[in-house]
N, C-alpha and C positions, 0 to 999 in steps of 0.2 A: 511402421509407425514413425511420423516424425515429432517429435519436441517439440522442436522450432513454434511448430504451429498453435501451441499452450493449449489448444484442447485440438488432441488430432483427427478425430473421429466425430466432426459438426456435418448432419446430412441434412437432406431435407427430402421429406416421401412425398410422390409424385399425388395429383389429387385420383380419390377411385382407385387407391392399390392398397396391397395390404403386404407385410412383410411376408418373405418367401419361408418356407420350410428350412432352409438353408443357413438363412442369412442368421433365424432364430437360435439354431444347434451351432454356430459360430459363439454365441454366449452364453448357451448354457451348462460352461465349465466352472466348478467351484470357482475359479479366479476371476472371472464375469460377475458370476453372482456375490459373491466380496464388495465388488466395484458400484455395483445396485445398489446393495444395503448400508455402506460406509461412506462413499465418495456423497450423494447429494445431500443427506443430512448435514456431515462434514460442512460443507461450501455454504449452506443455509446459516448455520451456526457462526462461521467465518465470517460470512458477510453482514450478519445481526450486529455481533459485537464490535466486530470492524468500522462499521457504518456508523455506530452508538459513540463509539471513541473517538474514530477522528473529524467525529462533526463537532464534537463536544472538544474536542483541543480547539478548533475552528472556533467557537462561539465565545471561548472563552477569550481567545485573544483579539476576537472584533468589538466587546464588550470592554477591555480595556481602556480606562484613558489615555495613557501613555501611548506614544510610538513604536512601533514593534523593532525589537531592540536586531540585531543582527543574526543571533541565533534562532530569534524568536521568527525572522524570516523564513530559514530556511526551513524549521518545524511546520510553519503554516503552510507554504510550499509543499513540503513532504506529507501532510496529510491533507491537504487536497489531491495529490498525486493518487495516492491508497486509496481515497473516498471513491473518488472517478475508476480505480479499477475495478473495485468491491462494487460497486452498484451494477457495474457488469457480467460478474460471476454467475448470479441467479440465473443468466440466458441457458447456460451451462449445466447448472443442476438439473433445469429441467429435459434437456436434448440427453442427459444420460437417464431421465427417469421416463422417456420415451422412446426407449432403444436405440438411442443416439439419431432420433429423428427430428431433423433440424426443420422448424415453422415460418419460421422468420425474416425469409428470403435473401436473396442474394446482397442487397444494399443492406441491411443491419448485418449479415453474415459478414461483410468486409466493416463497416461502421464498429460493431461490437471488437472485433479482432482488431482494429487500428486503434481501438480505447485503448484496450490490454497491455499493447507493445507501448504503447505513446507512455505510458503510465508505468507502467513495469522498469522502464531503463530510465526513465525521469523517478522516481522515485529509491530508486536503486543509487542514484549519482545524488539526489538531495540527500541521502543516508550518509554519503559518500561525507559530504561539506558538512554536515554537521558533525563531522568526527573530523575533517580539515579545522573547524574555527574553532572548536573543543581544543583541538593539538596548537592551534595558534594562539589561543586564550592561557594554557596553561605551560606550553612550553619555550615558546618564544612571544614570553609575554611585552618584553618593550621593544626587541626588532620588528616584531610583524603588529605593530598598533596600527598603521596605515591601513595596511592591506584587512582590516577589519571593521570597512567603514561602509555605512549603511547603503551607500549608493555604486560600492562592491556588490554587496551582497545579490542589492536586483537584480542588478545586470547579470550578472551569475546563473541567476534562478531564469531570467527569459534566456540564455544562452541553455540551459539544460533542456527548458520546456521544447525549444525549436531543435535543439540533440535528440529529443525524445521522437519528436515528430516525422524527424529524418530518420531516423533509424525503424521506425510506421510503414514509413509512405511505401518504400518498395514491397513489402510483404503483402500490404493491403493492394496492391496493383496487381500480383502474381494470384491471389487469392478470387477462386472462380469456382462455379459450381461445374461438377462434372459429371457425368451422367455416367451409373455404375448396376448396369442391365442383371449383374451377378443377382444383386441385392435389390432391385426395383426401385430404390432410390440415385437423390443425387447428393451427390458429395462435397461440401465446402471446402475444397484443399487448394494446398498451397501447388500453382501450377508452373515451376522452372522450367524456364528455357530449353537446361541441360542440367544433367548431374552435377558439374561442378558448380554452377548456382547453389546447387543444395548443400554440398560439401561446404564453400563458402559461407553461406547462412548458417549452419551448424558450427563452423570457427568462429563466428563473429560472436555467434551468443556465446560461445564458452570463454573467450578474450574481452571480448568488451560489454558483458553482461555479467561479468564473473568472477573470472582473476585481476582483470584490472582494479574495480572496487574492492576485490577484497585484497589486496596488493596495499592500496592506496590505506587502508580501514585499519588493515593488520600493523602498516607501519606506523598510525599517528596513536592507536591502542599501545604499543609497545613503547614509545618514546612520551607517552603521554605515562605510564606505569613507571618506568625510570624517575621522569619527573619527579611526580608524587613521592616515590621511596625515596630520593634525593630529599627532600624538605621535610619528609619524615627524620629520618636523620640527621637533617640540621635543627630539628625541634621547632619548625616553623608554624605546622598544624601538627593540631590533636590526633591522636591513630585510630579515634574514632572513624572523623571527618578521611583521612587516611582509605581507609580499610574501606568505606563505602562509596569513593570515589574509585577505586583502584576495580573492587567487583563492577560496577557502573560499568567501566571503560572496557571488561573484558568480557561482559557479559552482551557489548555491542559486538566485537566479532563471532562469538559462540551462538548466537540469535543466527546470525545471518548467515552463516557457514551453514547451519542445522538446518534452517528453511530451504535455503538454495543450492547446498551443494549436491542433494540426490538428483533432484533434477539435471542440474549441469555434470551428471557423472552420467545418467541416463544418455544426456543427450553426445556426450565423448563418445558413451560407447556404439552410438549410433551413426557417428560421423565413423569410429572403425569401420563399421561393417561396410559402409559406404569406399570405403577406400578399401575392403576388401582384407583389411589385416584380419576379422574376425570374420568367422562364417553366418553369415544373413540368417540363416534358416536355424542357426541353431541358438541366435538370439532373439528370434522373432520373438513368442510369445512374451520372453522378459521385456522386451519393451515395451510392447503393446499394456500390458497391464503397470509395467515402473512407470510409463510414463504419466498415466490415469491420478497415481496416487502421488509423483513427486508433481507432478505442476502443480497440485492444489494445495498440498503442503509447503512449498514457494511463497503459495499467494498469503498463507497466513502470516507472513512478517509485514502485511501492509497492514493484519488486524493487531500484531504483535509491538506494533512499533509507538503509539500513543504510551502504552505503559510504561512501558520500556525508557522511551525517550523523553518522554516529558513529564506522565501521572507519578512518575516513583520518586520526582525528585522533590524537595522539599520547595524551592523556587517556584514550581506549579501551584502547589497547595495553599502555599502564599497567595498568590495570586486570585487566585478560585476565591478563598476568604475575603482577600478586597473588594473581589467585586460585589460577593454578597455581603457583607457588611454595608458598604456603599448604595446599594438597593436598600440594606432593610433601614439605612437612615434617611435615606431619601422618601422609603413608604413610611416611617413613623413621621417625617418632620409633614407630609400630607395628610397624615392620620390628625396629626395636632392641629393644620388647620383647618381641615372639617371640624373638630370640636369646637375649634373658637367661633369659627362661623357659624354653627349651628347653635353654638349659646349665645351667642351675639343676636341670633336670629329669634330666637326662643326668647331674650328679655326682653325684648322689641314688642315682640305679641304679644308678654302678659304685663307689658307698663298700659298702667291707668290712664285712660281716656282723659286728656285734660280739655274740659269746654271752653274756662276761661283762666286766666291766674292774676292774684291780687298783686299789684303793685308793692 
């Protein structure tokens, strides 16, 4: 089983065949049938509320009058990122609710999997900067004022989107269908060169998919909690305000460790076996099943991240209120002048006919 591949097991059945005897009693082990019953409702649910959220942070801040403030970038960034992977997911529920019988051909089988990856480390690095400007907002609040300027920001975010894209484009190149006579179908897998392509690809997502973000996350969460406890004790804010920024800031790496890090322990131990420190055969089946159930528990911190990052805070709620406030004054001061006009219109019709008038 490989990780890497986010969903390892994308086939596709030849047309006029039907699955082998074989390929059947390959999952019909209670650990298969788990993965049946749990995994695509799971991903349907993820993708529902994920979709729901980060369209609705999206709409809220295109809806906006104002300028989208710096942080307010990289949020709308990061949840287009999540949106675009979550709309891809469903391909997936349904290829395991088809015995992992992939429909959809070779060009959406590389299309779909270049979403995932493009989206997945673009969204994983806009996570990144929005816990960078959080740490530059609150802890080097008058050194780094520069470096927090709107036309940073951009640039930043199309420098990630084109990181995301690169770090796509080769997997999406390697990825081909292969024809797997065992099983009567054909296989959407990732097809290396050599082995150490694959050992490499396997380092890359645990280093620059993983430790580096949560390296970078960990250290602006810790120096951003100092912060705070420092102006708590100089009696600057309330231990209110305190106490609910400090859980905020720590409940951004505890999210993101929780979602990503089975996965990325999956995929370590995979790169073992690869390098032969662990014996293959006698981790097979743990992967094949860890891997089923940590990629898609991964992918729910794209549906986890609107709450988390923007609905919980008070500064959203604000927001949301202005806008509807602002509509419902905008549909009353239209409501008022339909009345005028329609009484204006109304005393028009019932004034008396004048034929002539006396001097």
């Amino acid at each position: 089983m490989q990780p890497e591949q986010l969903v390892s097991m994308a086939t596709l059945q030849p047309p006029n065949t039907s699955v082998t005897p074989a390929y059947m009693d390959f999952f019909n082990s209670t650990d298969w049938q788990l993965v049946y019953s749990i995994i695509p409702p799971y991903i349907f649910i993820v993708c529902l509320t994920g979709i729901l959220g980060n369209s609705f942070v999206l709409l809220v801040f295109l809806l906006q009058r104002s300028r989208w403030s710096v942080p307010e970038i990289y949020l709308g960034n990061l949840a287009l990122a999540d949106l675009i992977l979550l709309v891809c997911l469903p391909f997936w529920a349904m290829n395991i609710l088809n015995y992992f019988m992939w429909s959809y051909g070779e060009f959406m089988c590389k299309v779909v999997n270049l979403s995932i990856t493009v989206n997945m480390y673009t969204s994983i690095y806009m996570l990144v900067m929005v816990n960078v400007d959080r740490y530059l907002a609150l802890v080097l609040t008058m050194k780094a004022r520069w470096l927090r300027r709107k036309r940073y920001a951009k640039l930043i975010c199309v420098v990630l989107w084109l990181f995301g894209v690169g770090m796509g484009c080769p997997t999406a190149v390697m990825r081909k269908l292969k024809d797997i006579p065992a099983h009567r179908a054909v296989e959407c897998m990732l097809d290396y060169p050599s082995k150490t392509w694959r050992v490499a690809h396997l380092m890359q997502l645990n280093l620059v998919g993983f430790a580096l973000p949560l390296l970078v996350i960990t250290f602006c969460c810790f120096n951003i909690v100092r912060a705070l406890k420092r102006r708590r004790d100089n009696g600057n804010w309330e231990d209110r305000n305190d106490r609910k920024a400090t859980i905020l800031v720590c409940a951004v790496t505890l999210l993101f460790l929780a979602c990503w890090g089975p996965f990325h322990f999956i995929t370590f131990i995979d790169m073992l076996c690869d390098l032969m420190v662990l014996d293959e055969n006698k981790w097979d089946n743990f992967l094949n099943i860890g891997n089923q159930f940590s990629v898609y528990l991964a992918f729910s911190n794209s549906c986890l991240n609107p709450a988390l990052y923007v609905c919980s805070g008070n500064y959203f709620r604000r927001k949301v209120s202005s806008i509807y406030n602002r509509r419902k004054r905008s549909s009353d001061v239209t409501t008022q002048q339909r009345t005028v006009l329609t009484s204006t219109t109304t005393g028009n019709q019932i004034k008396p006919v004048v034929l002539y008038e006396k001097d």
